[in-house]
C-alpha positions as CSV (number, residue, x, y, z in Angstrom):
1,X,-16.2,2.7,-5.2
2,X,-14.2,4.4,-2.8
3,X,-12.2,6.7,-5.2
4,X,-15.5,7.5,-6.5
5,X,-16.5,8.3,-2.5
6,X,-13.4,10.6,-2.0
7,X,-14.5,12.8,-5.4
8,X,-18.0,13.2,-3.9
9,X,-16.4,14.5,-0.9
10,X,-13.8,16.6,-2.5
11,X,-16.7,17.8,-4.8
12,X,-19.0,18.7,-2.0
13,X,-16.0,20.5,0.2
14,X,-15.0,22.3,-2.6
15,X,-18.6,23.7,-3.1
16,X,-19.1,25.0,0.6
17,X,-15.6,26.2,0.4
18,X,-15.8,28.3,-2.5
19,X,-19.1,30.1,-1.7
20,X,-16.8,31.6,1.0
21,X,-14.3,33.1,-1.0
22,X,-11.6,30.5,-0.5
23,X,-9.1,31.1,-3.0
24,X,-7.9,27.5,-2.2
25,X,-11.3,25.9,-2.7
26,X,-10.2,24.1,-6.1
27,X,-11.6,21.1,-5.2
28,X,-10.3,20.1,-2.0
29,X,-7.9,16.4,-1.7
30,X,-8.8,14.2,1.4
31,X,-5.9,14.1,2.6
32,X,-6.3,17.5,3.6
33,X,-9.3,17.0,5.3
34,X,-7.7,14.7,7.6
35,X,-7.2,15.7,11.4
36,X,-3.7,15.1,12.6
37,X,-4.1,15.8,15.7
38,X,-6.8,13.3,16.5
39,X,-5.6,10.1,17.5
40,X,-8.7,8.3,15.9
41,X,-8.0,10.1,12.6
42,X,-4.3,9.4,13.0
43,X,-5.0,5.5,13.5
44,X,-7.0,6.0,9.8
45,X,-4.6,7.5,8.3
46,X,-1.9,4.7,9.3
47,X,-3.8,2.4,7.3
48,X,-6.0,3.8,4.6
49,X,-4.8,4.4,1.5
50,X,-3.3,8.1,1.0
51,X,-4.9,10.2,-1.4
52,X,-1.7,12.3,-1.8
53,X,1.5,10.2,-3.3
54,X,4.4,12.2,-3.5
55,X,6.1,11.9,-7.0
56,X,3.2,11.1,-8.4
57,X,1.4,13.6,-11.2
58,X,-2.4,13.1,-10.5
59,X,-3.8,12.6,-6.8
60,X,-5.7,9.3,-6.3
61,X,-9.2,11.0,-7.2
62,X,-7.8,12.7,-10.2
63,X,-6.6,16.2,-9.2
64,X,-3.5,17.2,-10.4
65,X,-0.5,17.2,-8.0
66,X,0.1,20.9,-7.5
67,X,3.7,20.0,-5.2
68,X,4.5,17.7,-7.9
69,X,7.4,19.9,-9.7
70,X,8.9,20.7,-5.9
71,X,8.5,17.2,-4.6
72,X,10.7,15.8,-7.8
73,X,13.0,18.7,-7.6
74,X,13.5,18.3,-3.7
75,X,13.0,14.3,-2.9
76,X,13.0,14.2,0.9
77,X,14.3,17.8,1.8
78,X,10.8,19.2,0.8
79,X,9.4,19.9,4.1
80,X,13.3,21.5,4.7
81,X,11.8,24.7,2.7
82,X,9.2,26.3,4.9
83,X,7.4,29.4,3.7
84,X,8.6,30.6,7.3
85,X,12.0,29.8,7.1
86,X,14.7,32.6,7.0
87,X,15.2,33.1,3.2
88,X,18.8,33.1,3.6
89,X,18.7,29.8,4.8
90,X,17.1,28.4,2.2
91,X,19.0,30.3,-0.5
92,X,22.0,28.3,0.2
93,X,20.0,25.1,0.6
94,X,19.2,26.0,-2.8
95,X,22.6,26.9,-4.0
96,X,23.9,23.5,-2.3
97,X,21.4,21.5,-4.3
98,X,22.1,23.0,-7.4
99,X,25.9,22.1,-7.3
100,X,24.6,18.1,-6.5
101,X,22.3,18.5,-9.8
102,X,25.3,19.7,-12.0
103,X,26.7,16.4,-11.9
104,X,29.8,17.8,-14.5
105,X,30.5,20.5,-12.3
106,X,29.9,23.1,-15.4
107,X,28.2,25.7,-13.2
108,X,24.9,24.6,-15.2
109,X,22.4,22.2,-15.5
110,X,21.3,20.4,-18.3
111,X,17.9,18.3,-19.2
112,X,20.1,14.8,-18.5
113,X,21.5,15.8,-15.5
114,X,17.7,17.2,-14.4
115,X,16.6,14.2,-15.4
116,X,18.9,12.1,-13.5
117,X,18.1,14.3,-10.3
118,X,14.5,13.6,-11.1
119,X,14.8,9.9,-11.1
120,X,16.9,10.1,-7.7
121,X,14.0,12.4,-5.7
122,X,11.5,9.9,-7.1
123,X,13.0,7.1,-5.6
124,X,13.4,9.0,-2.0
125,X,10.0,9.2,-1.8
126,X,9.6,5.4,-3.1
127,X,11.9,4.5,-0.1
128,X,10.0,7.0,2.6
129,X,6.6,5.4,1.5
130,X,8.5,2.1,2.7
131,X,9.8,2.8,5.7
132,X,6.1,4.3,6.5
133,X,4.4,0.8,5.0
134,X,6.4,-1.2,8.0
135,X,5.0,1.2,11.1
136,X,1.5,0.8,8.7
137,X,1.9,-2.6,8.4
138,X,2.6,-3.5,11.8
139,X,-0.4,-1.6,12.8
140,X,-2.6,-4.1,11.6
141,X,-0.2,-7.3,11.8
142,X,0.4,-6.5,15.9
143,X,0.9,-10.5,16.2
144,X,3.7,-10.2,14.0
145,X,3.0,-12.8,11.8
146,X,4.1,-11.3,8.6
147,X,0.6,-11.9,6.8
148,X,-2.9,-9.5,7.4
149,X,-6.1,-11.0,6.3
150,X,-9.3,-9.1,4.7
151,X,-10.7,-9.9,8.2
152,X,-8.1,-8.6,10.8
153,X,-7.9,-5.3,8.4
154,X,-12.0,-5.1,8.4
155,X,-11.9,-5.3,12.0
156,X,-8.9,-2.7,12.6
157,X,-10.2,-0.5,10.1
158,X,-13.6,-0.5,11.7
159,X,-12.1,0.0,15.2
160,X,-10.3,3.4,13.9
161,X,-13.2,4.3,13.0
162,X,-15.1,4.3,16.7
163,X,-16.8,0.7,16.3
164,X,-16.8,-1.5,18.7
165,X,-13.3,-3.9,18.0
166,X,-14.7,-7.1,20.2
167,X,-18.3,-6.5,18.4
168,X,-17.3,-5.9,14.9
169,X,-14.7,-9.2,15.4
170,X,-17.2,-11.6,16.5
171,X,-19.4,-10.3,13.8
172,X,-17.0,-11.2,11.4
173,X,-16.3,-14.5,12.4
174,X,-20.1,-15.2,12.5
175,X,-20.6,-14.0,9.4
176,X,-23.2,-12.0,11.0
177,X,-24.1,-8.5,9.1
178,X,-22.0,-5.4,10.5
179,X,-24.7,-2.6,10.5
180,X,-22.2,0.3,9.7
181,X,-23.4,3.2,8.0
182,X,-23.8,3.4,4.6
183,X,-20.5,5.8,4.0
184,X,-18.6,3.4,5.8
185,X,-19.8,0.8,4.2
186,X,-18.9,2.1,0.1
187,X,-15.6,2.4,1.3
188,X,-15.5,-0.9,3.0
189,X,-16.8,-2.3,-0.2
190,X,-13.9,-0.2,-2.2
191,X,-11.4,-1.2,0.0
192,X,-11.9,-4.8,0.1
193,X,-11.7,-4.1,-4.3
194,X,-8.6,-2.7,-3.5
195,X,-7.4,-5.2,-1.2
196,X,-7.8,-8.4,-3.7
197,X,-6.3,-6.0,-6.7
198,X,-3.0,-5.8,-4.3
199,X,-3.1,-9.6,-3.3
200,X,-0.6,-11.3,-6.2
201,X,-1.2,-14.6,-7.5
202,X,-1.5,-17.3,-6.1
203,X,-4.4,-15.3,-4.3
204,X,-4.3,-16.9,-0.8
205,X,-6.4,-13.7,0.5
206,X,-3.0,-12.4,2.7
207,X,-1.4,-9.3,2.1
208,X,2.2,-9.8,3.3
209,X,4.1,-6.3,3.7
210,X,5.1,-6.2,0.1
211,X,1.7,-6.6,-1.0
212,X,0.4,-4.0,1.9
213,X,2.5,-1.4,0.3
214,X,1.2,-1.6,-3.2
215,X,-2.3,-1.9,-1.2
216,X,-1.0,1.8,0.7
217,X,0.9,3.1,-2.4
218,X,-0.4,1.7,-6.1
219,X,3.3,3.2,-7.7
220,X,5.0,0.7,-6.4
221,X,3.8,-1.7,-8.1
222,X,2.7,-2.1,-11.5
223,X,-0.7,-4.4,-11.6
224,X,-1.9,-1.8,-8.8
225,X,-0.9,1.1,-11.0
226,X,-3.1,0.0,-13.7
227,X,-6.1,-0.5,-11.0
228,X,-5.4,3.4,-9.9
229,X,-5.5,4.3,-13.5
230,X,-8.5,2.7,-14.2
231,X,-10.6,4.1,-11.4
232,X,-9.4,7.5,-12.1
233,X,-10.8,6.9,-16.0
234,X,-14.0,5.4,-14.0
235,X,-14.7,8.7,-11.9
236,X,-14.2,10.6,-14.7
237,X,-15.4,8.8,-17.8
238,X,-18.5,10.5,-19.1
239,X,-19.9,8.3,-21.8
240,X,-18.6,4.8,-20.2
241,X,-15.9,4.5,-23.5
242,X,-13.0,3.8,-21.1
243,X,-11.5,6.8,-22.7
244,X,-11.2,10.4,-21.9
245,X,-11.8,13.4,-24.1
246,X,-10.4,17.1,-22.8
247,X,-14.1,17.6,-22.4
248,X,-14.4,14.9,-19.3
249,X,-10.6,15.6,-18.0
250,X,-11.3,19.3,-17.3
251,X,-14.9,19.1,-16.0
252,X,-15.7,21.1,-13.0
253,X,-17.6,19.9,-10.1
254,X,-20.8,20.6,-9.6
255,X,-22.0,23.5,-8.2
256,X,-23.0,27.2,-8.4
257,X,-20.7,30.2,-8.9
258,X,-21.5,32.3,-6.7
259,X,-18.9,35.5,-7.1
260,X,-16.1,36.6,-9.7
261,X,-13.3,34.9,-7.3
262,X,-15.0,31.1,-7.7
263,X,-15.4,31.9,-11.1
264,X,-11.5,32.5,-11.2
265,X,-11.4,29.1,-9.3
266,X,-13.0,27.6,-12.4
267,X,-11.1,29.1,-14.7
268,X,-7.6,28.3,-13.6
269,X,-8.9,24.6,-13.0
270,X,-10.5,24.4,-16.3
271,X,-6.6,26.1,-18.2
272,X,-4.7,23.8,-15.8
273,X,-6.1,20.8,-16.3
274,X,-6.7,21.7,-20.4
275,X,-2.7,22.4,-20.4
276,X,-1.8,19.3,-18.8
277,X,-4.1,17.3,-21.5
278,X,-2.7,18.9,-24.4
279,X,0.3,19.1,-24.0
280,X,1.6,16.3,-21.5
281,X,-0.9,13.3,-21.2
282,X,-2.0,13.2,-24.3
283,X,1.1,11.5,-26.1
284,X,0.2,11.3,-29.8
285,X,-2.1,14.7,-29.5
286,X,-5.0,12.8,-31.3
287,X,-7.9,14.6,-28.8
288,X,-8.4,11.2,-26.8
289,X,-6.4,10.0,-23.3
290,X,-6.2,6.1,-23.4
291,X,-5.5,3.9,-20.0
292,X,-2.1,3.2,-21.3
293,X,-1.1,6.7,-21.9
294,X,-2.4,7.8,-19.1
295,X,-0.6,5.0,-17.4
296,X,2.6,5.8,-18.7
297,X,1.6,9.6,-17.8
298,X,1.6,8.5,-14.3
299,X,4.5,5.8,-13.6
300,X,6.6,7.6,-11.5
301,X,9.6,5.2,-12.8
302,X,9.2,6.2,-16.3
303,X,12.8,8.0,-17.2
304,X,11.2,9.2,-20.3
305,X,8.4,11.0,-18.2
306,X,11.4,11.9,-16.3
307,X,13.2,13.4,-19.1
308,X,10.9,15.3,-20.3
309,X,9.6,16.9,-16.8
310,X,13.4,17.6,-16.9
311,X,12.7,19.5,-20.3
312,X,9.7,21.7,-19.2
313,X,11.6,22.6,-15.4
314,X,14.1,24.2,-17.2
315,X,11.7,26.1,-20.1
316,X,10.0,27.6,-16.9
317,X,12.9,29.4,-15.8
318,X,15.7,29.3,-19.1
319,X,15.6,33.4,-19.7
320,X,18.7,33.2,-21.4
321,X,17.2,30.2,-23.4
322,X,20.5,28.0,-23.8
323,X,18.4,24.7,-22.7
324,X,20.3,25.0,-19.3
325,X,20.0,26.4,-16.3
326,X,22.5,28.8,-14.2
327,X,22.5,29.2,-11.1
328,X,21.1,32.5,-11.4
329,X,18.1,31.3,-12.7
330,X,17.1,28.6,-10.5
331,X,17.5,31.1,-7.8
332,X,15.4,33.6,-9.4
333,X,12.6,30.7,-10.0
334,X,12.8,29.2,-6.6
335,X,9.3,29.7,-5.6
336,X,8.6,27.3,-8.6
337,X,11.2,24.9,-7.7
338,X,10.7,24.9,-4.1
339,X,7.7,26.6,-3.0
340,X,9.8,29.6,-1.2
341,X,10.4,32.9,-2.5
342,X,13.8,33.9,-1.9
343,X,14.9,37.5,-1.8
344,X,18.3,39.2,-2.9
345,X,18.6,36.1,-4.9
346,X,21.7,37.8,-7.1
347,X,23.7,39.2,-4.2
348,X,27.1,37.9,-4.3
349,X,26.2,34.5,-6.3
350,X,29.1,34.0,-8.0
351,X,31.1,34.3,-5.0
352,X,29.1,32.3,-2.4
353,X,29.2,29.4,-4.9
C-alpha cells in the first residue's frame, strides 16, 4: 500500500535523522522530502497525492498535523506570517484578524464566533486545493478532454518519474509488463487502489476533475475520506481488529536511541500523540478509536469538530479564564496562533485597535 510505503520511508528518515541530533527528526512527512526545485520532483508532486492537507488534523500516514491550529486560525494568509517577517508587521496583521473574528464587535472573541472563523479558514483551503486540482488535472488531461484514464495517469506518472514516456505507453497498450523497480511498483499498485476508490459509480474507470480532486485531496469528498481513514487504521493497526488502542496510536518507529535528545523525540511524540487520543479522538473515552470516530475526528467540515477546536484555542491562551479571548491575549499567544513570536505585544494595544 502506498500509505503503508510513505510510513516506511518516514520511519527510515526519521531514524538516520535522529542519530544526528535533529531536534526535528520526529518522524519525518514526505512532503518534506520533496525537492522543489527539481523540475522532475515538481512534475511528481503536481500529480501524486499530497501527504500534507492543510485543515486537516492527521497527515496522510498518520502523524499529527503540527500547523493544524495556525492553518485553521489563518485560512490562506498562513504563509503571510514568516518567522522573518518584521514583527511589527505581523502584530497588526494579527490585530486586523482579530477584529474580523469578533464578528459582534465586543472587543472579544468567543467559542461561536472561533468557531465560525474556523469553518471559514477551512473552506479557504478547500477552495485553494481546487484551484491547484485544475493546473494538476490538466497536467495529465493535456488533450483537454475532461476525462483521465488509469492508463494516461500510469504513463504520466511513470514519465515524472525518469521512464521512458513512448516506452512505458506502448507497454501499456500491449499489455506488455513494465519492469519498474519494485518501490515504484508498491506505489503504482497503491495508486491504482486509490484511483478506483475515487472513481464514483457508475465506475467507467475515468476520473473527471471532480473525481481527480478527491483522488489528490480525500477531504473533499466523503467515500474517499473513509478510504484515508481506513489506511491510516491499516498502517497502524497492531492486532488486525480494525480498531486502535492508545497502545498502537502512540507507537514509535523503529529504531535505536541513541542519545538523551532522541529520547526527548520519543517522549514528546509518545505525550502528543497520547494527549490527542485521550482527550480529542477518542469521543466516548472508552480506551478504543473506531473508524467512525476517527472519521468524524478528521472531517474537516464537521462544525462540531469545529466548535470544539474553537473551545481548546481559546483554553490555550484564556489567562483571565472568562471563556473569551482579548485582544491582549491572542497577541501574547501569537506564536501558538500563528507560528510567529511577536515582541512588545502590549504597547499601545488599546489604542492602535
Amino acid at each position: 500500500k502506498f500509505n503503508r510505503h510513505l510510513l516506511a520511508v518516514s520511519m527510515a528518515l526519521f531514524c538516520l535523522l535522529r542519530n544526528t541530533m535533529d531536534v526535528h527528526a520526529r518522524p519525518a512527512n514526505m512532503s518534506s522530502l520533496k525537492d522543489k526545485n527539481n523540475p522532475t520532483s515538481k512534475e511528481v508532486n503536481e500529480i501524486l497525492p499530497p501527504d500534507h492537507l492543510n485543515g486537516m488534523k492527521l497527515e496522510m500516514d498518520g502523524h499529527i498535523n503540527k500547523d493544524f491550529h495556525q492553518e485553521v486560525f489563518l485560512g490562506k494568509e498562513m504563509e503571510e506570517f514568516e518567522e522573518d517577517s518584521e514583527p511589527r508587521r505581523n502584530r497588526n496583521k494579527l490585530i486586523d484578524i482579530f477584529s474580523k473574528v469578533d464578528f459582534n464587535k465586543d472587543k472579544s472573541v468567543s467559542a461561536k464566533e472561533m468557531q465560525r472563523w474556523i469553518v471559514e479558514k477551512t473552506e479557504e483551503h478547500f477552495q485553494e486545493a481546487v484551484r491547484e486540482n485544475k493546473m494538476s488535472f490538466h497536467a495529465v488531461d493535456p488533450d483537454g478532454d475532461g476525462h483521465v484514464t488509469w492508463d494516461e495517469y500510469r504513463v504520466k506518472f511513470l514519465a515524472s518519474k525518469g521512464f521512458n514516456k513512448k516506452e512505458m505507453a506502448d507497454k501499456i497498450k500491449n499489455s506488455e509488463e513494465l519492469k519498474v523497480d519494485e518501490e515504484t511498483q508498491e506505489v503504482l499498485e497503491s495508486l491504482k487502489d486509490r484511483w478506483f476508490q475515487a472513481d464514483n459509480p457508475p465506475a467507467d474507470q475515468l476520473l473527471n476533475e471532480e473525481e481527480f480532486l478527491s483522488f489528490l485531496h480525500p477531504e473533499h469528498s466523503k467515500g474517499m475520506l473513509k478510504y484515508m481513514v481506513k489506511e491510516i487504521v491499516r498502517d497502524l493497526d497492531q492486532d488486525s481488529d480494525k480498531k486502535l488502542t492508545l497502545s498502537e496510536f502512540i507507537s514509535l518507529p523503529m529504531g535505536t536511541v541513541e542519545n538523551q535528545q532522541a529520547q526527548d523525540i520519543d517522549d514528546d511524540w509518545v505525550r502528543e500523540r497520547k494527549k490527542e487520543f485521550e482527550e480529542v479522538i477518542d469521543g466516548n473515552h472508552d480506551g478504543i478509536v473506531t473508524m467512525e470516530e476517527l472519521q468524524e475526528y478528521m472531517d474537516p467540515m464537521n462544525e462540531y469538530n469545529a466548535l470544539n477546536e474553537a473551545k481548546q484555542m481559546i483554553a490555550v491562551a484564556d489567562e483571565n479564564q472568562n471563556h473569551n479571548l482579548e485582544l491582549e491575549e491572542i497577541l501574547k499567544y501569537s506564536e501558538y496562533f500563528t507560528g510567529s513570536k511577536l515582541m512588545d505585544y502590549a504597547r499601545n494595544v488599546h489604542e492602535e485597535f
